[in-house]
C-alpha positions in Angstrom: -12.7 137.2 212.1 -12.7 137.6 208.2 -12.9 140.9 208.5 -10.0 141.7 210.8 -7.7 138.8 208.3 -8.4 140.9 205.4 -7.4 144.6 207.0 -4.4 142.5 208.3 -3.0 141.3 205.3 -4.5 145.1 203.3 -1.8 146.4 205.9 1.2 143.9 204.7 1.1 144.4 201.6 0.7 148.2 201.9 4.2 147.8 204.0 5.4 145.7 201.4 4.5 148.0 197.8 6.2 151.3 200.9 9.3 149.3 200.9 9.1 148.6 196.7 8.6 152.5 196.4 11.5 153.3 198.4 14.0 151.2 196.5 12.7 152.1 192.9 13.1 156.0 194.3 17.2 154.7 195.4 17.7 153.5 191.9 16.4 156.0 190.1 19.0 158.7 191.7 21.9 156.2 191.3 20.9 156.0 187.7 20.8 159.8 187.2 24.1 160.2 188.8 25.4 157.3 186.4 23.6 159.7 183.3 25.5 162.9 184.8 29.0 160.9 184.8 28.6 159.5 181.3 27.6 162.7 180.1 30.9 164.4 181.5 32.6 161.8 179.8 31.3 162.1 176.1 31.7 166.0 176.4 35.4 165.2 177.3 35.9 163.1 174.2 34.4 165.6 172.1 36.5 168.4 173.2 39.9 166.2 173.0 38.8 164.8 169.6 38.3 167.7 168.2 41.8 169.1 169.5 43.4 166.2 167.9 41.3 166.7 164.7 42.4 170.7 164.3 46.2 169.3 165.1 46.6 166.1 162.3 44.2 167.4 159.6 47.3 169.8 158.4 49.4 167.5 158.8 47.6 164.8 156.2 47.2 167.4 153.5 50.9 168.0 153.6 51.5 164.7 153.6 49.3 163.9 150.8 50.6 166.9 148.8 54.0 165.3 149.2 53.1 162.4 147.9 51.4 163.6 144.5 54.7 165.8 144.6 56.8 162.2 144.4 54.2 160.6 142.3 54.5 163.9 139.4 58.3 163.6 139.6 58.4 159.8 139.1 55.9 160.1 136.0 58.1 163.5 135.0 61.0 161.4 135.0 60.0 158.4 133.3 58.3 160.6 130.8 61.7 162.2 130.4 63.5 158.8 130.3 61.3 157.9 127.3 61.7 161.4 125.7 65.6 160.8 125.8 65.3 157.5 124.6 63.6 159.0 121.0 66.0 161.3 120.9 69.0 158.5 121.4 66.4 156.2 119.0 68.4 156.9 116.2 71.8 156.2 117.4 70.9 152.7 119.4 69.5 151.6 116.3 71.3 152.7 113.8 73.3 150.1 113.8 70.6 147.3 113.4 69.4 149.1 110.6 72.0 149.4 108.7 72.6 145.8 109.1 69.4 144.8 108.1 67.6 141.9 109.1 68.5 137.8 109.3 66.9 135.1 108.3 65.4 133.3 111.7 65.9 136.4 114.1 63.7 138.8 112.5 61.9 139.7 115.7 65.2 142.2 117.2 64.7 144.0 113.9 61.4 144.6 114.5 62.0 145.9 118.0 64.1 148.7 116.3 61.6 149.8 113.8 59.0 150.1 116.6 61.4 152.2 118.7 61.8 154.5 115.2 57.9 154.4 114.8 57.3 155.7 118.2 59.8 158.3 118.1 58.6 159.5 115.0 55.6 159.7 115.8 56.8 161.8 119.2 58.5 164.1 117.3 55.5 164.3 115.0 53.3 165.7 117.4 55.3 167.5 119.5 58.4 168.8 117.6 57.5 168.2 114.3 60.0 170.4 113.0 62.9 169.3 114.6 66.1 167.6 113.2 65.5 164.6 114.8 62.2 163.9 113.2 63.8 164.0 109.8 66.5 161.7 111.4 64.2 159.0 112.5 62.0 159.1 109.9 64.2 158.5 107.3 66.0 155.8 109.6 62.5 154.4 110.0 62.0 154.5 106.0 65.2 153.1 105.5 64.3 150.1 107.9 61.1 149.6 105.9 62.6 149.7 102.7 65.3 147.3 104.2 62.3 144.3 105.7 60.5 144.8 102.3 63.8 143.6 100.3 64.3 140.8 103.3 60.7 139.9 102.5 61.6 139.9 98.5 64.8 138.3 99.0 63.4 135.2 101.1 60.5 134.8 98.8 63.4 134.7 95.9 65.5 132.2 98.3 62.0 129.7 97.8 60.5 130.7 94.7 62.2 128.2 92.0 59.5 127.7 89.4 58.4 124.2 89.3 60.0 121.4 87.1 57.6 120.3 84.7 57.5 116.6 85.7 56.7 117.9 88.8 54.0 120.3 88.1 52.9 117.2 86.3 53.1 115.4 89.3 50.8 117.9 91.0 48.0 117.4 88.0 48.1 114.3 87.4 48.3 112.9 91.9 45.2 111.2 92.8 42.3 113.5 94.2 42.7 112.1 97.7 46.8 112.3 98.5 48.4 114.4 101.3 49.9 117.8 101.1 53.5 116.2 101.8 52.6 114.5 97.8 52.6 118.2 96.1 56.3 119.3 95.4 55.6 122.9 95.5 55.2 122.3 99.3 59.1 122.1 99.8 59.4 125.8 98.1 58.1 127.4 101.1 58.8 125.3 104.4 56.8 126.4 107.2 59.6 128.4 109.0 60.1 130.7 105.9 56.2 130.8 106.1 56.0 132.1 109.2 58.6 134.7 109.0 57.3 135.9 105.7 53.7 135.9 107.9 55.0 138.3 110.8 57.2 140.7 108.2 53.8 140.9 106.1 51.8 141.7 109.3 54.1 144.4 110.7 54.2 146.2 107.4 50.4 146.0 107.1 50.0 147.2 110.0 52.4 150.2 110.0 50.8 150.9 106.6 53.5 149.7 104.5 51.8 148.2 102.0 54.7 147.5 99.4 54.7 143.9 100.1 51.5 143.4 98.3 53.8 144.4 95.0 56.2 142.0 96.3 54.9 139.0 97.1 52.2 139.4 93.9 55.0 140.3 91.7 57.0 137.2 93.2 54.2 134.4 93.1 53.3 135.4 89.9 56.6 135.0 88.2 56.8 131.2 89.8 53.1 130.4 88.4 54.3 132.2 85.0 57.6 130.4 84.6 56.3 127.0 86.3 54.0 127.6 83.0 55.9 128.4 80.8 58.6 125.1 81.7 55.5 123.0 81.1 54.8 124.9 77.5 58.2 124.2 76.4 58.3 120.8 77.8 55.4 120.0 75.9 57.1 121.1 73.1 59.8 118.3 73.3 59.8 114.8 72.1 59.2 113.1 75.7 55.8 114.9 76.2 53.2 112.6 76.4 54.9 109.3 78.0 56.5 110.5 81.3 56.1 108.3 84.2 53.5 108.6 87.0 55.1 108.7 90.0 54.1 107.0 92.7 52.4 108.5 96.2 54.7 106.7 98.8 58.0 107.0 96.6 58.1 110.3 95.6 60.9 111.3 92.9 61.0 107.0 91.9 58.7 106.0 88.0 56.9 103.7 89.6 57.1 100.5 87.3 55.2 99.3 85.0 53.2 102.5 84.6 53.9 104.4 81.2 50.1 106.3 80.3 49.6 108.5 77.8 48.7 112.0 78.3 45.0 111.0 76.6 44.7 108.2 79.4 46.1 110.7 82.3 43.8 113.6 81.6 40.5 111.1 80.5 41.0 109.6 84.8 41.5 113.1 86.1 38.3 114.4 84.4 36.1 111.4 85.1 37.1 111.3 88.4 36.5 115.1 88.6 32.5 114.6 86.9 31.9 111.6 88.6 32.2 114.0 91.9 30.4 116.4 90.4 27.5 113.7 89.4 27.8 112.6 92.8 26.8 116.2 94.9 24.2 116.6 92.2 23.1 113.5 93.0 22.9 113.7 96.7 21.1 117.3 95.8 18.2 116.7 93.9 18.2 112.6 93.7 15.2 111.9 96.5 13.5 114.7 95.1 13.6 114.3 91.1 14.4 110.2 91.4 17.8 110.5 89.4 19.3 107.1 89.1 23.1 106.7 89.7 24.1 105.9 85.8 27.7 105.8 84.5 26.5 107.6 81.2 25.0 110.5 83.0 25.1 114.3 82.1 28.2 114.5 83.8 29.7 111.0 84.4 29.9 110.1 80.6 33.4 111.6 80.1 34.5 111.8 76.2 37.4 109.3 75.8 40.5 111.1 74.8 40.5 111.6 70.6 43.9 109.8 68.7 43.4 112.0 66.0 46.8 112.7 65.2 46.2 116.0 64.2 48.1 118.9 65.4 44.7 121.0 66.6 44.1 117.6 68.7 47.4 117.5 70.7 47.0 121.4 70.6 43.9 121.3 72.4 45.6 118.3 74.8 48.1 120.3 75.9 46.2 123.7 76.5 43.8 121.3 78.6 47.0 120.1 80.6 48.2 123.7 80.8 44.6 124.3 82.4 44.8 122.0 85.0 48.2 123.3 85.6 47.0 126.8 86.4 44.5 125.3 88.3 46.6 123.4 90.3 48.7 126.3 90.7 46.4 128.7 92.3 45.2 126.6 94.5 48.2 126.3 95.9 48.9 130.3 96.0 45.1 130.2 97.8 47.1 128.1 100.9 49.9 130.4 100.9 48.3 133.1 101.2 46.5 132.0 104.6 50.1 131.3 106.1 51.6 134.4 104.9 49.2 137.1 103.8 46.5 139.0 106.0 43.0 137.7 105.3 42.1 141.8 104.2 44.6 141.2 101.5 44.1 138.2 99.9 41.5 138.9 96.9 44.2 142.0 96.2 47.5 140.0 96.2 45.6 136.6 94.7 44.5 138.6 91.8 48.2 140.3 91.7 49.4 137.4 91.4 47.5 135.6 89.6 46.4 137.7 86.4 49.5 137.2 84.5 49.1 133.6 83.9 45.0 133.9 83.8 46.2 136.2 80.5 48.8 133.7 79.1 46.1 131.0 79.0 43.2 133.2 77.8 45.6 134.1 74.7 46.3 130.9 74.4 42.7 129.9 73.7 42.5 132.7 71.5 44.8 131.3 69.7 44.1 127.6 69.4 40.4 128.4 68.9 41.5 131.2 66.1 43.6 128.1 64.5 40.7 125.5 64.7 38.1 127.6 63.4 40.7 128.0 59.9 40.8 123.9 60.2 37.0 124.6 59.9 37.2 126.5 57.3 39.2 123.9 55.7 36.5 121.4 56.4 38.9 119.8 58.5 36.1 118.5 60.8 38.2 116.6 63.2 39.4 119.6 64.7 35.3 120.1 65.6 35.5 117.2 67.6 38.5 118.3 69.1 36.6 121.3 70.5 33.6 119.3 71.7 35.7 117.4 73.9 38.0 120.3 75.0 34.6 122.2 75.9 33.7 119.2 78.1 36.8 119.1 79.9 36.5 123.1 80.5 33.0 122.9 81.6 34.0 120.2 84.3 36.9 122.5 85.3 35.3 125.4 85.4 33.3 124.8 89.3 37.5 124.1 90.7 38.2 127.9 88.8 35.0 129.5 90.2 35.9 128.6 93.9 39.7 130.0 94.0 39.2 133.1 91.6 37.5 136.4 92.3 34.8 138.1 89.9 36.8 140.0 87.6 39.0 136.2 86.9 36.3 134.0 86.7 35.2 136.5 84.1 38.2 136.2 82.3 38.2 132.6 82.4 34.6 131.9 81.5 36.0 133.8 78.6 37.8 130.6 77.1 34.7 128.7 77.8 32.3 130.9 75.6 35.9 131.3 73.1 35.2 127.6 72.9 31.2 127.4 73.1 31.3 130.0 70.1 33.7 127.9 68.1 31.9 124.7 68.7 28.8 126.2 67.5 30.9 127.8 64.5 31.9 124.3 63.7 28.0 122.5 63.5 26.9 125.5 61.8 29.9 125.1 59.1 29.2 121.3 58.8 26.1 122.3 57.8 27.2 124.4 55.2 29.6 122.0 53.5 26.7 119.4 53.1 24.7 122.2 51.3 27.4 123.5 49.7 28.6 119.9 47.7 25.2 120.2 46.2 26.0 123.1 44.2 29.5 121.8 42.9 31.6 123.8 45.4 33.9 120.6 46.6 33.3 118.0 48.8 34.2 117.0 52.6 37.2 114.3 52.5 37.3 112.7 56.1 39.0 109.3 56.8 39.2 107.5 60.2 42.1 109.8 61.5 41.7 112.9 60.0 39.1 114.9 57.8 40.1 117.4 55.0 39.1 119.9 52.1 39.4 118.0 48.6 39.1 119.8 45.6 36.5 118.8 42.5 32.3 117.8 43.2 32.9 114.6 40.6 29.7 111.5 42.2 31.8 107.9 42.1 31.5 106.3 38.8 30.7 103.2 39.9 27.6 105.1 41.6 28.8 103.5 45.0 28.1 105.4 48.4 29.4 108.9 47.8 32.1 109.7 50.0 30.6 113.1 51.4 28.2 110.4 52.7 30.1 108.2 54.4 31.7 111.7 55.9 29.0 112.6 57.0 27.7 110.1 58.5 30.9 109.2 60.6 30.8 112.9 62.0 27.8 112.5 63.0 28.6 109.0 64.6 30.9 111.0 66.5 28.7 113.2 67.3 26.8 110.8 69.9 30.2 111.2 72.3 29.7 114.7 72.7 25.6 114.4 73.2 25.5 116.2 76.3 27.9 119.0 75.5 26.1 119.3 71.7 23.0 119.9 73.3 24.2 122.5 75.4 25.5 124.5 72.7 22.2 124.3 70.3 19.8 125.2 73.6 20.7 128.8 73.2 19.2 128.7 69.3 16.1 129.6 69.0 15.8 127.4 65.5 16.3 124.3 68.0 14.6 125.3 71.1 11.5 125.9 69.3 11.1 122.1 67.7 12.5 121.3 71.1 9.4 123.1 72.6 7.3 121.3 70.3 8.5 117.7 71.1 8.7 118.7 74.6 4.7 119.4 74.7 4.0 116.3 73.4 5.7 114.5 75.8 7.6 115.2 79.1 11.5 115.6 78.9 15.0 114.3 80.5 17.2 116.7 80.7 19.3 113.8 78.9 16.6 113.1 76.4 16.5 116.8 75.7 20.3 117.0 74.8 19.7 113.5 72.8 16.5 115.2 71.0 18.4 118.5 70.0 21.1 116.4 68.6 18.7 114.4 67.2 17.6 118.1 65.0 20.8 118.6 64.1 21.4 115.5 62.7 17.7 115.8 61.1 19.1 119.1 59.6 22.3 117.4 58.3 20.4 114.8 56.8 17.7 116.4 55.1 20.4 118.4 53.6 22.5 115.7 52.6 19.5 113.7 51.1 19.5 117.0 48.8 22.8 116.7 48.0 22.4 113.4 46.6 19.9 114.1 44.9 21.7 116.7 43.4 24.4 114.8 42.9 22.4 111.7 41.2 21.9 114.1 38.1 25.3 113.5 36.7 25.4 110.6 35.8 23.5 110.2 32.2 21.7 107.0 32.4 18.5 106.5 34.5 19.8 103.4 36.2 23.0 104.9 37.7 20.9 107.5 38.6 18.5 105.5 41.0 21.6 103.3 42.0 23.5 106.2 43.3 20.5 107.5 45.4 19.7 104.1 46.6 23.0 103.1 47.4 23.3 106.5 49.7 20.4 106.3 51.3 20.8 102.5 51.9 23.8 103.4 53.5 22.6 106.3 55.7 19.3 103.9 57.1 21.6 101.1 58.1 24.3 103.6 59.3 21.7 105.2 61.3 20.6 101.8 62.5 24.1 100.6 63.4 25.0 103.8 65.4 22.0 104.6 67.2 21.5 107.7 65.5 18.1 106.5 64.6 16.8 106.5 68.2 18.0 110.1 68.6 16.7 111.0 65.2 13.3 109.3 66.3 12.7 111.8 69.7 12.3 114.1 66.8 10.5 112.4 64.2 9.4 109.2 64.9 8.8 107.8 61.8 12.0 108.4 60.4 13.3 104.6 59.4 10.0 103.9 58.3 10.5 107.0 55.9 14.2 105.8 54.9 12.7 102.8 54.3 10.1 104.3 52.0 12.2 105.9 50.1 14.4 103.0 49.5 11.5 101.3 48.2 10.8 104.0 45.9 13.9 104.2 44.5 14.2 100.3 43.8 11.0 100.8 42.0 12.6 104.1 39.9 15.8 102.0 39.4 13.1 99.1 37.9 11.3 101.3 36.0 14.7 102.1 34.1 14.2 98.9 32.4 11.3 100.1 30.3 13.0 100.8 27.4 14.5 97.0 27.4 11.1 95.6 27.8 9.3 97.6 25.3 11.4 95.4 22.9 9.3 92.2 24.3 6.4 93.0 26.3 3.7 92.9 26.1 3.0 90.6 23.1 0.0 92.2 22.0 1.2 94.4 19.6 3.6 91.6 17.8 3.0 89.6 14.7 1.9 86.0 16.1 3.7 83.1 14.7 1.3 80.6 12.5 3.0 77.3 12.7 6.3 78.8 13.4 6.2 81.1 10.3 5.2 84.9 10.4 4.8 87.1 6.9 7.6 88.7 5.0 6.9 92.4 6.5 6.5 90.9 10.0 10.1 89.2 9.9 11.6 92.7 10.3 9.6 93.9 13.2 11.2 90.7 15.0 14.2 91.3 14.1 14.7 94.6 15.3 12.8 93.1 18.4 15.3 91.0 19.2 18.3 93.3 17.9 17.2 96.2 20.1 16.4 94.2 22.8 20.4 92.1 22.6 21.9 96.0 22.6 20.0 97.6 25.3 20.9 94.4 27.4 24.4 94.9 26.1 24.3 98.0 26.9 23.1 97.3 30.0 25.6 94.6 30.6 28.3 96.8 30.5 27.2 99.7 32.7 25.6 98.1 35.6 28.6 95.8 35.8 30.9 98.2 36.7 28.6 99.7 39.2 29.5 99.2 42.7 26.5 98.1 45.2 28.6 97.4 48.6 26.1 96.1 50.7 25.6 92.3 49.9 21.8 92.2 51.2 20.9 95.2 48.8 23.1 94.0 46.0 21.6 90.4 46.0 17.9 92.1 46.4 18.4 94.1 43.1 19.8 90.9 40.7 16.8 89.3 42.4 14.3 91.9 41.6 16.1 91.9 37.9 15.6 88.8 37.1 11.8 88.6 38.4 11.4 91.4 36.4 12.7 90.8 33.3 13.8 86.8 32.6 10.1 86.1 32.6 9.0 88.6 30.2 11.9 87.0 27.9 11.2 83.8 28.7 7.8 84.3 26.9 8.9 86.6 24.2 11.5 83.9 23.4 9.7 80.6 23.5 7.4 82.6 20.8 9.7 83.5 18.3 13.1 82.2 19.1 11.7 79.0 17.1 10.7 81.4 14.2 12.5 81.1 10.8 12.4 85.3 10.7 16.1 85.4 9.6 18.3 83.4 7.3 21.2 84.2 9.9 19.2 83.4 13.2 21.4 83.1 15.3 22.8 86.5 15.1 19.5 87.7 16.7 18.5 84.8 19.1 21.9 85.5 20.6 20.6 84.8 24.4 18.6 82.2 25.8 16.4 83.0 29.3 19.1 81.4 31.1 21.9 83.5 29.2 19.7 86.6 30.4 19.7 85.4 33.9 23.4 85.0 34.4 24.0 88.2 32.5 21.6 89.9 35.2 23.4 88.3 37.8 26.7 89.9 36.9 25.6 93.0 37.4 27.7 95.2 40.1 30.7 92.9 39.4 33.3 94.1 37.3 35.4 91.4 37.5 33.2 89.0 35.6 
């Protein structure tokens, strides 16, 4: 049964996989057949396609060929249209040319001179010896030379020098005011500016460089002229006391404000070396500790000198003329960024500015050539004139150093070193005068206001303080002002920097306390040789005690000079025990002037060598010795008496100490000599030798130095 199921159902599926066969075999033929159609199909589209290739391929390259036909004549004839229009250059803008340019509508101009530029240079390179090169060329040149007298001609149009009040104005405005404050802004409005700035482009950039003549040439006449109005205004009789005026009302005095030049210039330099302090301050002030003093190295401005001497206001006025210049460039500076390409500016800023650089650097040739014969005329107020003009100049010079090139800042830091050198001169000739009264060769005259050359080397003959003394010592009281610009100058001596070395290694240095202890050698230096000089001096008079009273009234006078000035603290970072030596020597001279009294006191002391009285009576032969005791004695006290009241002792404490010592040193020795033998019957006639009691001798001591007893 199982076996008969399974043949069964071998056989159906056998039927079945028959059947499968036979349609797989029907499908395969249809598909072949489809394959065969296809196939016809393809190799129909091939043939056709490539018919209709062989047919449109000629066609497209003439087609294209016609195009780059039409595209070469359109560039042909726009090529040609441009080569006509540089041959008709000349004529369309010939016109224009010849007209020149106007102010406000220079850009049409320009349009022409480009069409001549790229003519000429067609013709240049392709026809270059054609007619009409030579035609636009010089149309070209023409139109060049035309915008380069448009450019001079509009700087002319704004280039007024400036008024003196009102380059004035620009010196003396406050640090922080607005552009719209500076006057010289309306020469130049911004419109004229800009024209001038696309003129001076075209031309630099078409290689036309003749503007840099121009405008160098131009700028340089205002800054010499704007000068050169301030010079002569100075010059008048209203320099020195014009009104400030005010920020917000320009052109009105604003009231109440009337400040002298002195005033104006001493707030413009503080204010500039306070600033200066300031950044040198913020630069090294964490590191080094520097405190924020007014009397720094920098903050401790001079306050202006009221000499009243013509090197003074000379000096004044070049420092105004300074600040002028200054003010002045830095104005051309901002110009030049409106107008002038940046590649030009160091060339037409030193153009332009040279000229007046000059004019002020022969000007401190010549005020420094005029001081230096004030020096020479021991005219020492002109020295201090210089030390304070060298401060001013040294402050300026970082404001000159940022607007000027190399070759200018040389030329400036000229009248710095013209100064330095004459500054120097000055100390060193100081010097020389004190050394020089010594030998007889004149003395220093010098008042409050003004110091000068007076003839003769006679001492005082009251023996009081000796006037090259009290000159001396006032310059160097002035001296103190100018500390920090003093020790500048003497750090570039070796003679100074070596004791300077020598203090320095014994104990660390300021650099303030360095400029105070070179000053402090200098005034050693004047001192030791004005100690000589009196010295000298001393030996003309012929008695001992005017002597001794001349030196002690000097040096008297220089210790408590030195005291009251503070010179003695300067004087000290150099030698410490200097009042103690002053003080030494004053001692020593008191003693000298006592020992002058020897001769007077011989007469009466000591006693040991005298007769002694035996109940009031001495012998015959002993009689005469008295006598000429006493009689020698009453002359040299005379004597005395007449000299040393006419001598001048000024100072009340010293005066008062000398009577005192006087009298302690003599009325006691008297006072025994004459309770011994005043009581003596050695004379008939007494009383013409007993002429002065103690007492007598005392009051006649006292009026010593008083000639109006």
């Amino acid at each position: 049964m199982s076996a008969l199921e399974n043949t069964l159902q071998i056989e159906i599926k056998l039927e079945k996989e028959k059947t499968n066969q036979a349609l797989l075999k029907d499908h395969v033929e249809k598909y072949s057949e489809l394959t065969q159609s296809m196939s016809k199909i393809l190799n129909s589209f091939e043939q056709r396609l490539g018919k209709l290739e062989h047919t449109i391929l000629p066609v497209y390259n003439i087609t294209k060929n016609l195009q780059k036909q039409q595209q070469n004549l359109d560039s042909t004839l726009q090529y040609m249209e441009q080569v006509l229009s540089h041959y008709d250059a000349s004529q369309d803008v010939c016109n224009l040319i010849h007209q020149g340019p106007s102010e406000g509508n220079i850009g049409s101009f320009l349009d022409g001179l480009n069409k001549l530029k790229k003519a000429k240079d067609y013709f240049l390179n392709n026809n270059p010896q054609s007619v009409e090169l030579e035609n636009v060329t010089s149309l070209f040149n023409n139109g060049c030379e035309t915008l380069n007298n448009h450019f001079k001609s509009l700087l002319k149009k704004h280039n007024s020098p400036l008024k003196p009040v009102d380059l004035l104005d620009m010196i003396y405005i406050e640090e922080d005011s607005s552009n719209e404050d500076c006057p010289s802004i309306k020469q130049l409005p911004p419109s004229a500016r800009e024209e001038l700035n696309v003129i001076a482009q075209w031309l630099d950039n078409n290689l036309r460089r003749e503007y840099v003549q121009i405008f160098g040439d131009e700028r340089s006449e205002v800054i010499m002229r704007s000068l050169q109005n301030l010079k002569d205004h100075q010059k008048s009789g209203s320099w020195g006391n014009e009104p400030l005026r005010t920020r917000h009302g320009y052109g009105r005095a604003e009231t109440g404000v009337k400040k002298t030049t002195s005033a104006r210039l001493q707030q413009i330099f503080e204010r500039k070396a306070n600033k200066m302090f300031m950044k040198a301050s913020q630069t090294l002030g964490q590191s080094a500790g520097l405190a924020m003093r007014k009397n720094s190295s920098f903050g401790d401005i001079l306050a202006a000198e009221e000499y009243g001497n013509d090197n003074d206001q000379e000096l004044e006025k070049y420092l105004v003329l300074l600040l002028g210049l200054q003010k002045l460039l830095v104005w051309e500076r901002q110009l030049l960024n409106d107008i002038v390409p940046p590649s030009r500016h160091n060339e037409v800023f030193s153009r332009l500015s040279q000229p007046s650089i000059e004019m002020v650097v022969r000007d401190a040739e010549q005020i420094t050539s005029k001081v230096m014969r004030s020096i020479g005329r021991k005219e020492w107020s002109s020295a201090l004139g210089i030390f304070s003009a060298l401060k001013h100049v040294q402050i300026l010079q970082p404001d000159i150093d940022r607007i000027c090139d190399a070759t200018q800042k040389q030329q400036l830091s000229g009248v710095l070193n013209r100064l330095q050198q004459t500054a120097s001169k000055g100390l060193e000739q100081f010097i020389e005068s004190v050394r020089n009264d010594a030998g007889g060769g004149g003395m220093v005259s010098m008042t409050s206001s003004t110091i000068s050359y007076g003839g003769g080397s006679n001492v005082p003959r009251d023996a009081t303080v000796y006037e090259l003394t009290s000159n001396t010592i006032w310059f160097l009281e002035q001296l103190q002002e100018h500390c920090d610009t003093i020790g500048g100058l003497l750090q570039t001596e070796a003679i100074y920097t070596n004791d300077l070395d020598r203090i320095a290694s014994q104990k660390a240095l300021s650099i303030e306390q360095k400029n105070k202890a070179l000053l402090g050698i200098y005034v050693r230096k004047v001192l030791a040789e004005l100690n000589y000089t009196i010295a000298t001096k001393s030996e003309q008079y012929g008695d001992m005690a005017t002597k001794q009273l001349f030196k002690l009234n000097n040096t008297h006078y220089i210790l408590k000079s030195l005291q009251r000035s503070s010179l003695i603290e300067i004087v000290a970072l150099t030698e410490h025990d200097c009042e103690r030596r002053y003080q030494k020597m004053i001692q020593d001279l008191k003693k000298a002037y006592l020992g002058s009294w020897s001769k007077l006191l011989s007469f009466i002391h000591p006693l040991d060598e005298m007769p002694r009285p035996i109940n009031g009576k001495v012998k015959d032969k002993e009689r005469a010795t008295i006598k000429d005791r006493f009689s020698n004695f009453n002359k040299e006290l005379d004597d005395a008496v007449k000299t040393q009241r006419a001598i001048s002792v000024p100072d009340v404490l010293l005066r008062e100490g000398i009577k005192r010592d006087n009298s302690e040193h003599i009325v006691p020795k008297y006072n025994t000599f004459f309770e011994v033998y005043s009581d003596v019957q050695f004379s008939k006639n007494i009383d013409k030798y007993v002429k002065y009691r103690p007492s007598d001798v005392a009051t006649m001591l006292n009026s010593f130095f008083d000639d109006t007893v």
